[in-house]
PLY file of the C-alpha trace (Angstrom):
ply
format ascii 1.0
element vertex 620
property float x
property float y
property float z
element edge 619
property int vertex1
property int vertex2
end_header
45.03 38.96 26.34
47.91 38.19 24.48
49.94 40.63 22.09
48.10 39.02 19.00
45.07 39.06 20.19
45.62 42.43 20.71
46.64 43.27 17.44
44.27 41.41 15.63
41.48 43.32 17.71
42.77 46.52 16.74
43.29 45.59 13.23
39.19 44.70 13.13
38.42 48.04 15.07
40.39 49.81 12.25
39.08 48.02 8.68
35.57 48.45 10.51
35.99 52.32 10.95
37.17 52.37 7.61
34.56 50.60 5.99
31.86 53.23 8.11
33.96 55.89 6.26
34.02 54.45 2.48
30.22 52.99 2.54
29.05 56.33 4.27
26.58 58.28 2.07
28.35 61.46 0.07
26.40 64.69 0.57
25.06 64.57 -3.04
24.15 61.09 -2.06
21.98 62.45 1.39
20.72 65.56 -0.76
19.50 62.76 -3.33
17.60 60.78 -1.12
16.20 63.66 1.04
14.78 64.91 -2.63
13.29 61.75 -3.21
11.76 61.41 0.19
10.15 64.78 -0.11
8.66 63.94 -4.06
7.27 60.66 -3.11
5.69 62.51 0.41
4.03 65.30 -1.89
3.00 62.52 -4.18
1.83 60.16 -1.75
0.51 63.69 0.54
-2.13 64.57 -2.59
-2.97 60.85 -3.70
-4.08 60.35 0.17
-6.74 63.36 -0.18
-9.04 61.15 -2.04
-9.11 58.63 0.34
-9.11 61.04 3.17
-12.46 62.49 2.23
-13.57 59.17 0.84
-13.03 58.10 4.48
-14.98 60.66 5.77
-18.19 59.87 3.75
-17.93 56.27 4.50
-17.85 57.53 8.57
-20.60 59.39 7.29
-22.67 56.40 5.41
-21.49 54.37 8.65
-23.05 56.58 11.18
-26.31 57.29 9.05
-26.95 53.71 9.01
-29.71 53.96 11.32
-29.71 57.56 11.62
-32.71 59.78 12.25
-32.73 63.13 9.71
-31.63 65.25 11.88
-28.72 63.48 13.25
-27.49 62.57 9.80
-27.41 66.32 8.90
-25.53 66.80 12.26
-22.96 63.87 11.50
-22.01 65.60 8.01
-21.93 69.17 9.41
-19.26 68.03 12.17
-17.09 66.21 9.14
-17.65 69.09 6.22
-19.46 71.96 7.70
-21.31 74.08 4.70
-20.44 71.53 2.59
-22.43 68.97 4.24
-25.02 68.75 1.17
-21.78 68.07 -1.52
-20.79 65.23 0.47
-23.75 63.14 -1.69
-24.74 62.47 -4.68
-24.49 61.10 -8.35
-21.72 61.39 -10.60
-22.68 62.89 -13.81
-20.87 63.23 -17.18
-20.48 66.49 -18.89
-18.72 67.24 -22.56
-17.45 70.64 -24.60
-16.30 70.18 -27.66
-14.64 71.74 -30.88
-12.98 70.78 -33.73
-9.27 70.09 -32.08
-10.18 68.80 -28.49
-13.02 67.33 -26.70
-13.31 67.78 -22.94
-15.45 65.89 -20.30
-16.13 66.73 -16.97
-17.52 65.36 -14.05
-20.18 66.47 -11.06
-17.82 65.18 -8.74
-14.96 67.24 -8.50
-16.67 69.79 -11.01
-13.11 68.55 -12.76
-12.29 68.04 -16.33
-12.36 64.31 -16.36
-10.58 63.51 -19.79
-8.97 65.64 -22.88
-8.65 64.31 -26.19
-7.01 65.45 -28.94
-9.17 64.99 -31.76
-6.20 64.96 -34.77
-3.96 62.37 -32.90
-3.29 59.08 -32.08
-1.14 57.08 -29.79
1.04 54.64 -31.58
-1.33 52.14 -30.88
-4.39 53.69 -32.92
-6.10 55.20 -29.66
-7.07 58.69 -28.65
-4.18 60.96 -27.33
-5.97 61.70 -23.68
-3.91 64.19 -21.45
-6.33 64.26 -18.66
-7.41 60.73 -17.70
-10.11 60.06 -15.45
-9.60 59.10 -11.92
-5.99 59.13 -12.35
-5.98 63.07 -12.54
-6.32 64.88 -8.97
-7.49 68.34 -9.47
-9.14 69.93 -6.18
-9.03 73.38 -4.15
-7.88 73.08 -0.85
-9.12 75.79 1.58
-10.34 75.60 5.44
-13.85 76.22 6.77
-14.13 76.34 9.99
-11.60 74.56 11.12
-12.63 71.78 8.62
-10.32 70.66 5.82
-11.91 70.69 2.76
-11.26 69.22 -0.61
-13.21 69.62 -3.58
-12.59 66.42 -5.50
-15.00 64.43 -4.55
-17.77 66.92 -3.74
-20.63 66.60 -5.88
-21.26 69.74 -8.12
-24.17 70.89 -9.49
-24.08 71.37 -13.09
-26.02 74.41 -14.19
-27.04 73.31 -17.71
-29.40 70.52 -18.94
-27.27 69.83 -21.62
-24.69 66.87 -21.57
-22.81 67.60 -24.52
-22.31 70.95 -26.18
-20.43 71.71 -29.68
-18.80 74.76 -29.49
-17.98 74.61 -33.86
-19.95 77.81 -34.17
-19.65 80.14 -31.09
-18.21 79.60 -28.06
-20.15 77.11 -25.17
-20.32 77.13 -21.00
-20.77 74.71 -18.50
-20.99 76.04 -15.16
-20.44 73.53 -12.49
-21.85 74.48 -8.82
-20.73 73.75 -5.08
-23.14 74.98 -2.94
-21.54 76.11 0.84
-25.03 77.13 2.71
-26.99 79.85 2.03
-26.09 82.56 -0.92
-22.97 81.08 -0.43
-21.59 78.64 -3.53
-18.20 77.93 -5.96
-18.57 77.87 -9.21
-16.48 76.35 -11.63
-16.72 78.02 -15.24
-15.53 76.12 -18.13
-15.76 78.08 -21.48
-14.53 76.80 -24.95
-14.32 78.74 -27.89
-14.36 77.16 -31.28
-11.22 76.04 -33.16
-9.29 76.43 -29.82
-6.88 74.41 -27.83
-8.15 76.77 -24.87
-10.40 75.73 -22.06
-11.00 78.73 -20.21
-11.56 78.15 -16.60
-12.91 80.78 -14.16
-13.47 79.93 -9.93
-15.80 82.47 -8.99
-17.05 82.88 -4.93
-19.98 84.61 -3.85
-20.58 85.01 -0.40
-17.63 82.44 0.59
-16.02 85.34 3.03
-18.64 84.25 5.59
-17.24 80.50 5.07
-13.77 80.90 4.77
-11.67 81.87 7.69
-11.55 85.68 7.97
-7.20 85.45 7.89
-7.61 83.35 4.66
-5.13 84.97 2.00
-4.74 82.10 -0.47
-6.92 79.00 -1.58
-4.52 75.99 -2.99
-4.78 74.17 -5.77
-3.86 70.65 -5.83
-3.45 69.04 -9.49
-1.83 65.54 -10.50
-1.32 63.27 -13.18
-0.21 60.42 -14.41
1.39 61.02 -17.22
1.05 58.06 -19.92
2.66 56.68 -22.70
1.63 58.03 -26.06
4.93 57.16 -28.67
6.14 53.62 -29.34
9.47 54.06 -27.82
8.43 54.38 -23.89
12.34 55.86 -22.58
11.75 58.52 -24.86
8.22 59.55 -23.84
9.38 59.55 -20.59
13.39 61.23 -21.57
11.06 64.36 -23.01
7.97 64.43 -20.46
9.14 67.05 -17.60
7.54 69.61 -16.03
8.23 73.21 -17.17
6.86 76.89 -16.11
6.64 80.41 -16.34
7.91 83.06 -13.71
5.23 86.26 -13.78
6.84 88.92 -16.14
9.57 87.06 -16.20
11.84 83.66 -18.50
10.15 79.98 -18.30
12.28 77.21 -17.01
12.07 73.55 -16.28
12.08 71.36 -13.08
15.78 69.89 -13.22
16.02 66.29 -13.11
20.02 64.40 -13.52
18.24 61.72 -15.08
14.81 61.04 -15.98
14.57 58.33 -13.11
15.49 60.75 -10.84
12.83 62.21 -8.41
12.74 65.82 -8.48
10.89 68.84 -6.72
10.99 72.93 -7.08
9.75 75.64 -4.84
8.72 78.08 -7.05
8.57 80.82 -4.45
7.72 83.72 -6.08
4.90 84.79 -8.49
4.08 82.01 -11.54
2.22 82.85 -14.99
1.93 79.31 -15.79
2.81 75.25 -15.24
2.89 72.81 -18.32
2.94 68.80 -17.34
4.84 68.21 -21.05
5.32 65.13 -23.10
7.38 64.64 -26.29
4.96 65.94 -28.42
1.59 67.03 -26.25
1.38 69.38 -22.94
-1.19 69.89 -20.14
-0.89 73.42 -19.07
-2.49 75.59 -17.04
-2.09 79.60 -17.11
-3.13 81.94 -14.54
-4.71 85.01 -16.62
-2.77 87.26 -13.88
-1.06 85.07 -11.59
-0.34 81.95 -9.09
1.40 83.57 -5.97
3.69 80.50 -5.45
4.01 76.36 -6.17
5.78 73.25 -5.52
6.33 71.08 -8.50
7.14 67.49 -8.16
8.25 64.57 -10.80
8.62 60.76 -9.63
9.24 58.35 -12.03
7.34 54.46 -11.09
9.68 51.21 -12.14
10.17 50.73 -15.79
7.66 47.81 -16.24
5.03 50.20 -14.83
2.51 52.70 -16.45
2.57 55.41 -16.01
5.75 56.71 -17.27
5.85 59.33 -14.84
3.88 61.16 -12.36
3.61 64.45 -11.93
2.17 67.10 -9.08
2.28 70.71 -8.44
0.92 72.62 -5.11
-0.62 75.82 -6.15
-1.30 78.83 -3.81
-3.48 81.33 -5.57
-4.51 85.20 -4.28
-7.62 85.13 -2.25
-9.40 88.96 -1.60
-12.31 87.76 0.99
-15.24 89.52 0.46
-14.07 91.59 -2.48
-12.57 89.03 -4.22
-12.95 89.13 -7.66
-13.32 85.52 -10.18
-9.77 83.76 -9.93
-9.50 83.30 -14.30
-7.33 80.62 -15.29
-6.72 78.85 -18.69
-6.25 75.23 -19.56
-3.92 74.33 -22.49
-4.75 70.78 -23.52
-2.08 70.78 -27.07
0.03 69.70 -29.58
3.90 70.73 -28.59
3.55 72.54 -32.41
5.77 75.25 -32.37
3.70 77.53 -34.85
0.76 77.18 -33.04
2.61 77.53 -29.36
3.75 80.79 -30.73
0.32 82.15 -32.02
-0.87 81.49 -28.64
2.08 84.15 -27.07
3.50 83.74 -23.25
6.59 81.80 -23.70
4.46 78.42 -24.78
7.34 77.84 -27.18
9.66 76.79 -24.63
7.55 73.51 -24.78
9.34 72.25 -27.98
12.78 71.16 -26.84
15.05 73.40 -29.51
18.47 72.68 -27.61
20.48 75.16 -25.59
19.89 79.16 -26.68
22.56 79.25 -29.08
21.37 75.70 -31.13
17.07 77.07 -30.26
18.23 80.22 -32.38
19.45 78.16 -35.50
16.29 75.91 -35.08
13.70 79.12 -34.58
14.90 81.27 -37.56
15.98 78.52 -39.64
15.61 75.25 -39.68
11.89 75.74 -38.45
10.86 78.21 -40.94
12.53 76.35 -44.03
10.82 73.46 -42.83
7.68 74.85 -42.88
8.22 76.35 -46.01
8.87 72.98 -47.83
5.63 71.51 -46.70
3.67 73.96 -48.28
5.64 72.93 -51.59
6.07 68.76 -50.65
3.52 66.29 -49.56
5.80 63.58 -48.38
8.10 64.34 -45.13
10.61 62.10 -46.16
11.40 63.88 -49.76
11.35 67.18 -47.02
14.04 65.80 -45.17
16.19 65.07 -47.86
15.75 68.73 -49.45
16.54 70.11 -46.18
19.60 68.23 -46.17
20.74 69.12 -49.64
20.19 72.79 -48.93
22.31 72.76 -45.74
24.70 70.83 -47.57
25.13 73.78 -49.94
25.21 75.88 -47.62
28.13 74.86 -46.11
29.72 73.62 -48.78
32.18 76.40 -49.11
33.49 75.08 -45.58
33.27 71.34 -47.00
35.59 73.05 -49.81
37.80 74.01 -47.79
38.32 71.08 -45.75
38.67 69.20 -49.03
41.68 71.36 -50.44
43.34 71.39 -46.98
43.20 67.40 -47.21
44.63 67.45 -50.45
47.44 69.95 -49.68
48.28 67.47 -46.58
48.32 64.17 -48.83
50.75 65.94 -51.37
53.19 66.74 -48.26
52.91 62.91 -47.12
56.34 62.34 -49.09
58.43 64.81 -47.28
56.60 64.36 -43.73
57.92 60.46 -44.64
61.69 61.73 -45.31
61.51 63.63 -41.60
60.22 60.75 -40.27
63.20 58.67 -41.47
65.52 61.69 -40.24
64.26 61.81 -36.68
64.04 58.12 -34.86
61.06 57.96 -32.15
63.79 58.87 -29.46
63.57 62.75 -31.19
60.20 62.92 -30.82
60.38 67.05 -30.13
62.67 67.23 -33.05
60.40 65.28 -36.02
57.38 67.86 -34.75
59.38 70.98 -34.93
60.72 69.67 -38.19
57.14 68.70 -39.37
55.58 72.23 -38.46
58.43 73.79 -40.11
57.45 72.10 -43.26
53.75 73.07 -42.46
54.51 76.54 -42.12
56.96 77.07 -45.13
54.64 75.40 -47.35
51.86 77.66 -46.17
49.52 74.52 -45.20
47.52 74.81 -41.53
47.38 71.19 -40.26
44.27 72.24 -38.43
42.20 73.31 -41.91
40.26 70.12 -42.09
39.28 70.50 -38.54
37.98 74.24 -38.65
35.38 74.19 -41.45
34.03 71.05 -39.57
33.92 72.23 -36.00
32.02 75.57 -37.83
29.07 72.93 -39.81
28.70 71.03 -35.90
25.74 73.90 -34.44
23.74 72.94 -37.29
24.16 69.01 -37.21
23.25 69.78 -33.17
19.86 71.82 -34.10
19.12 69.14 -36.58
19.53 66.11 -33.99
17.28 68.30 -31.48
14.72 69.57 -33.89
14.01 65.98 -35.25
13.01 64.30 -32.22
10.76 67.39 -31.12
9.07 68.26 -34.29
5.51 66.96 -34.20
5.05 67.47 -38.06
6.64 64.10 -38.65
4.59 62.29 -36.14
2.66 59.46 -37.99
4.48 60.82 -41.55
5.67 57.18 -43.36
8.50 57.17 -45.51
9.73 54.20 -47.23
9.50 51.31 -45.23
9.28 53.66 -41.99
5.63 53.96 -40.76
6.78 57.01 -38.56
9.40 59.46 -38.98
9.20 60.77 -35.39
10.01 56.98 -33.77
12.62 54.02 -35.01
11.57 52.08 -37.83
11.99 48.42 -37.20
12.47 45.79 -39.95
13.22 43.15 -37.07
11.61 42.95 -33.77
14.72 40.59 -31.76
13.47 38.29 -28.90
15.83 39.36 -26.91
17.28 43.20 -25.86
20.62 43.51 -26.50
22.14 46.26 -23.78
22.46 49.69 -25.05
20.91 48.86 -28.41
17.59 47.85 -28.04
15.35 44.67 -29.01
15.09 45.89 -32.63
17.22 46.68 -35.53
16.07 50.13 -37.33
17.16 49.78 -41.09
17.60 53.66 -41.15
20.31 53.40 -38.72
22.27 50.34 -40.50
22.30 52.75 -43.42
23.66 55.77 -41.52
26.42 53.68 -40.09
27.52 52.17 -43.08
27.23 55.63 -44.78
29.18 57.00 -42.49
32.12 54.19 -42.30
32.33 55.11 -46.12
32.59 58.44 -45.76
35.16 58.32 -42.73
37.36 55.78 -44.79
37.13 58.14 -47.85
38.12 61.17 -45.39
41.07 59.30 -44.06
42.55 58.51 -47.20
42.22 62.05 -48.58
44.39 63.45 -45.46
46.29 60.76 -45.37
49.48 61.52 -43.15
52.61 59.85 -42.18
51.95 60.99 -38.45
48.62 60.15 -37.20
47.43 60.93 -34.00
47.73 57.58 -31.75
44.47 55.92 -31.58
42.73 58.32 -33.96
42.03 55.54 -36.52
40.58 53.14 -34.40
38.79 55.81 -33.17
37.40 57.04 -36.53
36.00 53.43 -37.29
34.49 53.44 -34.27
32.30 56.27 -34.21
29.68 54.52 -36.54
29.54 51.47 -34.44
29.07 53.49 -31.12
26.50 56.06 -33.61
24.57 52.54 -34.93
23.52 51.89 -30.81
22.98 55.52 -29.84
20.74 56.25 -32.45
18.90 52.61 -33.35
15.54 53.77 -30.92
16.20 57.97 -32.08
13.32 59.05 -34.36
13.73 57.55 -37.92
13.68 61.16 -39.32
17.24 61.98 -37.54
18.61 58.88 -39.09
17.17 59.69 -42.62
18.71 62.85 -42.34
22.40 61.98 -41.61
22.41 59.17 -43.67
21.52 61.36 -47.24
23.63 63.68 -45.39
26.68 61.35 -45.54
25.87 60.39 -49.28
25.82 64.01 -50.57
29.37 64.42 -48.54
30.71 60.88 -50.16
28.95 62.43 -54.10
30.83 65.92 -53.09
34.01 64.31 -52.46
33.99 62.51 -55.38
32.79 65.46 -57.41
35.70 68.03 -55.77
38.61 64.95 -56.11
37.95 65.36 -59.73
38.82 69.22 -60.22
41.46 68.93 -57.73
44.64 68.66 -59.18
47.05 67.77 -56.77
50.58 68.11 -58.89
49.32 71.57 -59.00
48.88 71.92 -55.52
51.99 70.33 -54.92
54.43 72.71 -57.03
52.64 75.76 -55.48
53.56 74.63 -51.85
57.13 73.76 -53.05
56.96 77.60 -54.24
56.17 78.69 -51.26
58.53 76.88 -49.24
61.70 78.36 -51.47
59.93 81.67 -50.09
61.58 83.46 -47.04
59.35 82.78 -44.08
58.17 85.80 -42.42
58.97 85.88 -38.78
56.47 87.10 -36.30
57.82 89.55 -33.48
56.78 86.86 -31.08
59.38 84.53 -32.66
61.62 87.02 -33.16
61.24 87.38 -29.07
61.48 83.32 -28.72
64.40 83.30 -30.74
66.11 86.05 -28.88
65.71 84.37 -26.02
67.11 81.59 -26.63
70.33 82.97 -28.17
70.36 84.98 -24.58
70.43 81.76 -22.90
72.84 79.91 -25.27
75.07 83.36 -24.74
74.67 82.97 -20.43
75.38 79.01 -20.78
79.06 79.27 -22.63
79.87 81.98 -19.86
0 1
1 2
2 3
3 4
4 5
5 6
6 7
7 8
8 9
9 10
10 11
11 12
12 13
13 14
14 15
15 16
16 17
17 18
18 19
19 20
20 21
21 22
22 23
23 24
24 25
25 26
26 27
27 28
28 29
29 30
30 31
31 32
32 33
33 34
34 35
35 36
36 37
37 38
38 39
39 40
40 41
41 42
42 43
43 44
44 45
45 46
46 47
47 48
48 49
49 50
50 51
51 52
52 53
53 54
54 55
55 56
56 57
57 58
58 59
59 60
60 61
61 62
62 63
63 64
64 65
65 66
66 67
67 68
68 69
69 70
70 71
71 72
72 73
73 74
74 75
75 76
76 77
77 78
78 79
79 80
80 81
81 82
82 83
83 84
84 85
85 86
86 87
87 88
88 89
89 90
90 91
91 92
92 93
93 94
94 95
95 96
96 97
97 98
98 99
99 100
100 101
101 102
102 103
103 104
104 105
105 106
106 107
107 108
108 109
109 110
110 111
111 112
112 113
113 114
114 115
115 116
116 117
117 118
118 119
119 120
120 121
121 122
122 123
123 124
124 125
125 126
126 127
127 128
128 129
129 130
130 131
131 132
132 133
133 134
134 135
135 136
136 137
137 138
138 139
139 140
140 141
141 142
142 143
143 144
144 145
145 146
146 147
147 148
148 149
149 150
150 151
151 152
152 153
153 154
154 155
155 156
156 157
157 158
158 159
159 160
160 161
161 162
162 163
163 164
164 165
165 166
166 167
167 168
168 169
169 170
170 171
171 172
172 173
173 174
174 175
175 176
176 177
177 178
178 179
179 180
180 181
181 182
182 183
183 184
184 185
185 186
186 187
187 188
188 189
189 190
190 191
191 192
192 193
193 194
194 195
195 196
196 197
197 198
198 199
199 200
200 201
201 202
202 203
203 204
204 205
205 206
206 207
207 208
208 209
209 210
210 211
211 212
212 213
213 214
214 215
215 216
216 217
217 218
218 219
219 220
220 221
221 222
222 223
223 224
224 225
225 226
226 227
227 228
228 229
229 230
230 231
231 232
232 233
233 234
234 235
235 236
236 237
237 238
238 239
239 240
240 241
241 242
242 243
243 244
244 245
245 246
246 247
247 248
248 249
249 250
250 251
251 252
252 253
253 254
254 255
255 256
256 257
257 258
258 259
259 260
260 261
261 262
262 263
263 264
264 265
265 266
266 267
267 268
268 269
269 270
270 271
271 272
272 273
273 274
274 275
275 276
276 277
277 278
278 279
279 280
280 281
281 282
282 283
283 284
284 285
285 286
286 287
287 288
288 289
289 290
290 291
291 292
292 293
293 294
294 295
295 296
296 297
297 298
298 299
299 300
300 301
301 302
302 303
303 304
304 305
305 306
306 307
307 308
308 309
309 310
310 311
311 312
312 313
313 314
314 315
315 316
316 317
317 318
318 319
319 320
320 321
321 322
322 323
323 324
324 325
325 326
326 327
327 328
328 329
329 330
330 331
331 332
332 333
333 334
334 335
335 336
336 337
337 338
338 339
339 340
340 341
341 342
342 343
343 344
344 345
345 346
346 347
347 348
348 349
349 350
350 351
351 352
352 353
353 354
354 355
355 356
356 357
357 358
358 359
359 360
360 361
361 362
362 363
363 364
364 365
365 366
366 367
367 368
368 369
369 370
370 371
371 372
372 373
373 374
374 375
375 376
376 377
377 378
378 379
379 380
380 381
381 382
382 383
383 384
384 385
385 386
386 387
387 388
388 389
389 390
390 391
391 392
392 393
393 394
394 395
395 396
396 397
397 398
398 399
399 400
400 401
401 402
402 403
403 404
404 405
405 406
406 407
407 408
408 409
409 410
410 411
411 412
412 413
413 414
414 415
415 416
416 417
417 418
418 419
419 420
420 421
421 422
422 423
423 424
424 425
425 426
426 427
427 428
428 429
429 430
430 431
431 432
432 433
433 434
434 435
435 436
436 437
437 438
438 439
439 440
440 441
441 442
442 443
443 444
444 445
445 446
446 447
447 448
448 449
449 450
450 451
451 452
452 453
453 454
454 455
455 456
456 457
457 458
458 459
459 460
460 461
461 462
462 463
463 464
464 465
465 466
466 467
467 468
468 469
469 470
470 471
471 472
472 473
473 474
474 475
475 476
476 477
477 478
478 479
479 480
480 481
481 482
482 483
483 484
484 485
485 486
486 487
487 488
488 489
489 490
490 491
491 492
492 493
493 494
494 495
495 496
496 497
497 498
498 499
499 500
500 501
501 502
502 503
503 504
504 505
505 506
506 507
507 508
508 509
509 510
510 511
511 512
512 513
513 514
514 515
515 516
516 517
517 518
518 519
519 520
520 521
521 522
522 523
523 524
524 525
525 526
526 527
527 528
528 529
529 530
530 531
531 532
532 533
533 534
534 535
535 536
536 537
537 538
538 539
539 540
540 541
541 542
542 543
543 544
544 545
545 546
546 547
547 548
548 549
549 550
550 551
551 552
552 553
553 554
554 555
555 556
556 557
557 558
558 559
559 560
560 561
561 562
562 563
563 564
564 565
565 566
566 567
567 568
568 569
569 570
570 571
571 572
572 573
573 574
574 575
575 576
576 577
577 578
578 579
579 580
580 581
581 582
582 583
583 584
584 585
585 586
586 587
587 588
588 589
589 590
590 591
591 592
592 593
593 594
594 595
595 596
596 597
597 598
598 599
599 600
600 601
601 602
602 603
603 604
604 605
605 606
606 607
607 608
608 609
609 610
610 611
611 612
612 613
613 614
614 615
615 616
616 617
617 618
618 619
């Protein structure tokens, strides 16, 4: 082999290790992937139970064929043991219902089968359902001996006669049965009071400690669902729909997801009052009256074309006594994401209405929530409510806005004399023409940064305003002009195509908040007008509404209603405040104060000391 050749070989062997290195996975990259693997397994792990057990009856319908009685009783003792006699039967439909929500169950499973919401709609006219048929898995998981056994597609025997019960007047029961051999059964107990999002749900065992293994400590609870779109804008309903929780005595938190693609699981390892499967404005949750010893939640989100938005799991493990086990209670939430009536109902449920971080929640909970609700006693339309809640924060801050005008008024009438320094001091004395220009700031008494302050102070209220919109279920279905709802974009053209980033609509609401908002910043700009602006800042300034117009052109049409009127009160304040400010006066009292002595500070007095020290050392 030649020296070349040589060369040329080790040149190959080189670039190839290199490109092993730069292609390799990172470690957030392998943590990602292993977090996906394990969501879609517990996904995948709980779908398969169905067809598990459906598999086993079909062995069983197989092998009974021709089958004398007494070997088909043998053939579904090996496969389910007691529950030999639930492997049969005929699916029945059950219903409790009240005012607010109307549940249906079904004999197999002894499951809620569907929950409606009875005041709600999706945005296409149909009935909000959070459970939804044979998309939901909901089944106990326990062993018998040495038998798996799941109860979804058991048959149940409901107690009752009655298919439908109204629970307007008093509450109603519907007692759903698995029998498990002699004097031993499960019970499922549904109760529903009247004028109550509540479905209380109570597993009670009698004689199952001769069933169950004699080392069982905990029964599981499997429960999934598919979790489908209910607002017009689908990324939203899927940007708010996450799984959230409640540690036992103890704060609720959320399954953390980077993005809402993103797979996601949580062991929650230690004692659990409640899980909520949550939407944008509607959650599933169940409650544990005292509590779940530990779960596994799990998110995965199916292709964008697909429905559902998302799916969503969780593993329960809950206590198990044996033979002096008391009824496991539990409680079904099936409701509105209202924060008012979240609150009434106590244990953290608030926590379902996306507020912002704790700081923004606390504006939003003692403010913005309360004046809201104050207004609509007062104001039928939620559009007018909007704009009055946007006048009064307006005023309320206005003393800022005051101060932010005067400071840009004190900065235009010093635009002349930053102009002579300017001439002074070339661009090659860059250091020079700012110590020269802060002199003049600070003899004229003027704080360059006094436009910026009462600004950066109004920006935790403009934040709980753009995260209370979006989550307040009030303006759900509330028109307004030519927007049919408040809570989603209002569209005046559907496009035939999607333009990237903005969306295959334009929302009128949103033109009028950008252009607003270019007024405004134009106005702003020539009020502080300066001979020195920041590089870049103009463009910048200008750009903002373009970059707002794609952000917020699928944002709920309320959010856009807001910060536009809130734009035309600033433009109608400027205009208003311009007109009492009279700049010659302003002027002549900053030239007063710049014939003033300027009070050194004992930190300049140190600066200046220093450098005379220096300038004292250098000449040696």
């Amino acid at each position: 082999m030649d020296k070349k050749s040589l060369i040329g070989l080790v040149l190959m062997g080189v670039l190839l290790v290199a490109y092993s290195l730069f292609t390799r996975p990172s470690k957030e990259d392998l943590e990602k992937n292993q977090r996906y693997n394990d969501s879609v397994q517990q996904v995948e792990r709980q779908r398969s139970i169905d067809s598990q057990l459906k598999k086993s009856n079909d062995t069983i319908t197989q092998l009974t064929a021709a089958a004398t009685p007494e070997e088909l009783n043998r053939i579904k003792v090996d496969e389910l043991g007691a529950f030999a006699a639930a492997s049969t039967g005929e699916e029945k439909f059950f219903f409790l219902e009240n005012k607010k929500i109307k549940v249906r169950f079904t004999s197999k499973g002894g499951r809620p089968y569907s929950a409606e919401l009875k005041d709600y709609k999706t945005f296409e006219g149909k009935p909000v359902l959070l459970f939804d048929g044979e998309t939901t898995h909901f089944s106990l998981q326990f062993f018998t001996q040495n038998k798996a056994i799941a109860t979804q597609n058991l048959y149940f025997l409901p107690q009752t006669a009655e298919v439908s019960q109204d629970a307007q007047t008093g509450a109603k029961t519907l007692v759903m049965r698995l029998p498990a051999g002699e004097g031993s059964f499960i019970d499922f107990v549904y109760t529903l009071e009247p004028d109550s999002y509540k479905l209380s749900y109570t597993i009670r065992m009698q004689g199952m400690d001769q069933v169950l293994g004699k080392n069982t400590t905990m029964i599981d609870l499997d429960w999934l669902m598919d979790i489908r779109q209910q607002e017009k804008w689908k990324k939203g309903d899927a940007q708010y729909a996450t799984v959230q929780y409640k540690y036992f005595q103890s704060d609720p938190g959320k399954l953390k997801q980077s993005t809402i693609k993103d797979p996601a699981s949580e062991n929650l390892a230690t004692k659990v009052e409640w899980i909520g499967f949550k939407q944008q404005f509607f959650s599933t949750v169940l409650m544990a009256n005292n509590y779940m010893t530990s779960a596994r939640i799990n998110s995965v989100t199916p292709e964008e074309t697909a429905d559902p938005i998302k799916t969503f799991s969780a593993e329960i493990s809950l206590p198990y006594g044996g033979a002096s086990q008391e009824d496991i209670a539990l409680t079904f939430y099936f409701i509105p994401n209202h924060y008012k009536t979240l609150k009434a109902e106590g244990h953290d449920l608030t926590q379902l209405v996306d507020l912002g971080w704790k700081f923004i929640a606390w504006i939003n909970k003692w403010f913005v929530i309360n004046i809201f609700h104050w207004l609509e006693g007062i104001v039928g339309n939620y559009g007018i409510i909007i704009i009055i809640l946007t006048i009064f924060f307006k005023l309320l801050v206005f003393p800022l806005s005051y101060k932010s005008f005067i400071s840009g008024a004190k900065m235009k009438v010093l635009k002349p004399q930053i102009d002579e320094i300017n001439k002074k001091y070339g661009a090659d004395k860059a250091m020079e023409k700012q110590q020269a220009t802060m002199a003049l700031y600070k003899k004229a008494g003027v704080n360059p940064l006094g436009g910026c302050l009462p600004t950066l102070l109004q920006m935790p209220i403009w934040i709980a305003l753009f995260r209370f919109f979006p989550s307040s279920i009030e303006l759900r279905g509330k028109p307004f002009l030519w927007a049919a709802d408040l809570s989603t974009y209002d569209s005046i053209l559907n496009l035939p195509f999607t333009i990237p980033g903005y969306g295959a609509h334009i929302s009128l609401f949103t033109l009028l908040m950008a252009a607003s908002m270019l007024v405004t910043t134009k106005m702003s700009m020539d009020q502080t007008q300066t001979a020195q602006p920041v590089p870049g800042m103009k463009v910048m300034m200008y750009m903002m509404p373009v970059m707002m117009l794609f952000w917020f052109n699928s944002y709920a049409a309320g959010l856009s209603v807001y910060y536009f009127f809130s734009n035309v009160f600033s433009y109608l304040q400027q205009i208003i405040v311009k007109r009492f400010i009279d700049e010659e006066k302003i002027l002549n009292k900053l030239k007063e104060n710049q014939k003033k002595p300027v009070k050194k500070s004992k930190f300049q007095d140190r600066l200046d000391q220093l450098a005379k020290d220096r300038g004292i050392q250098t000449k040696r």
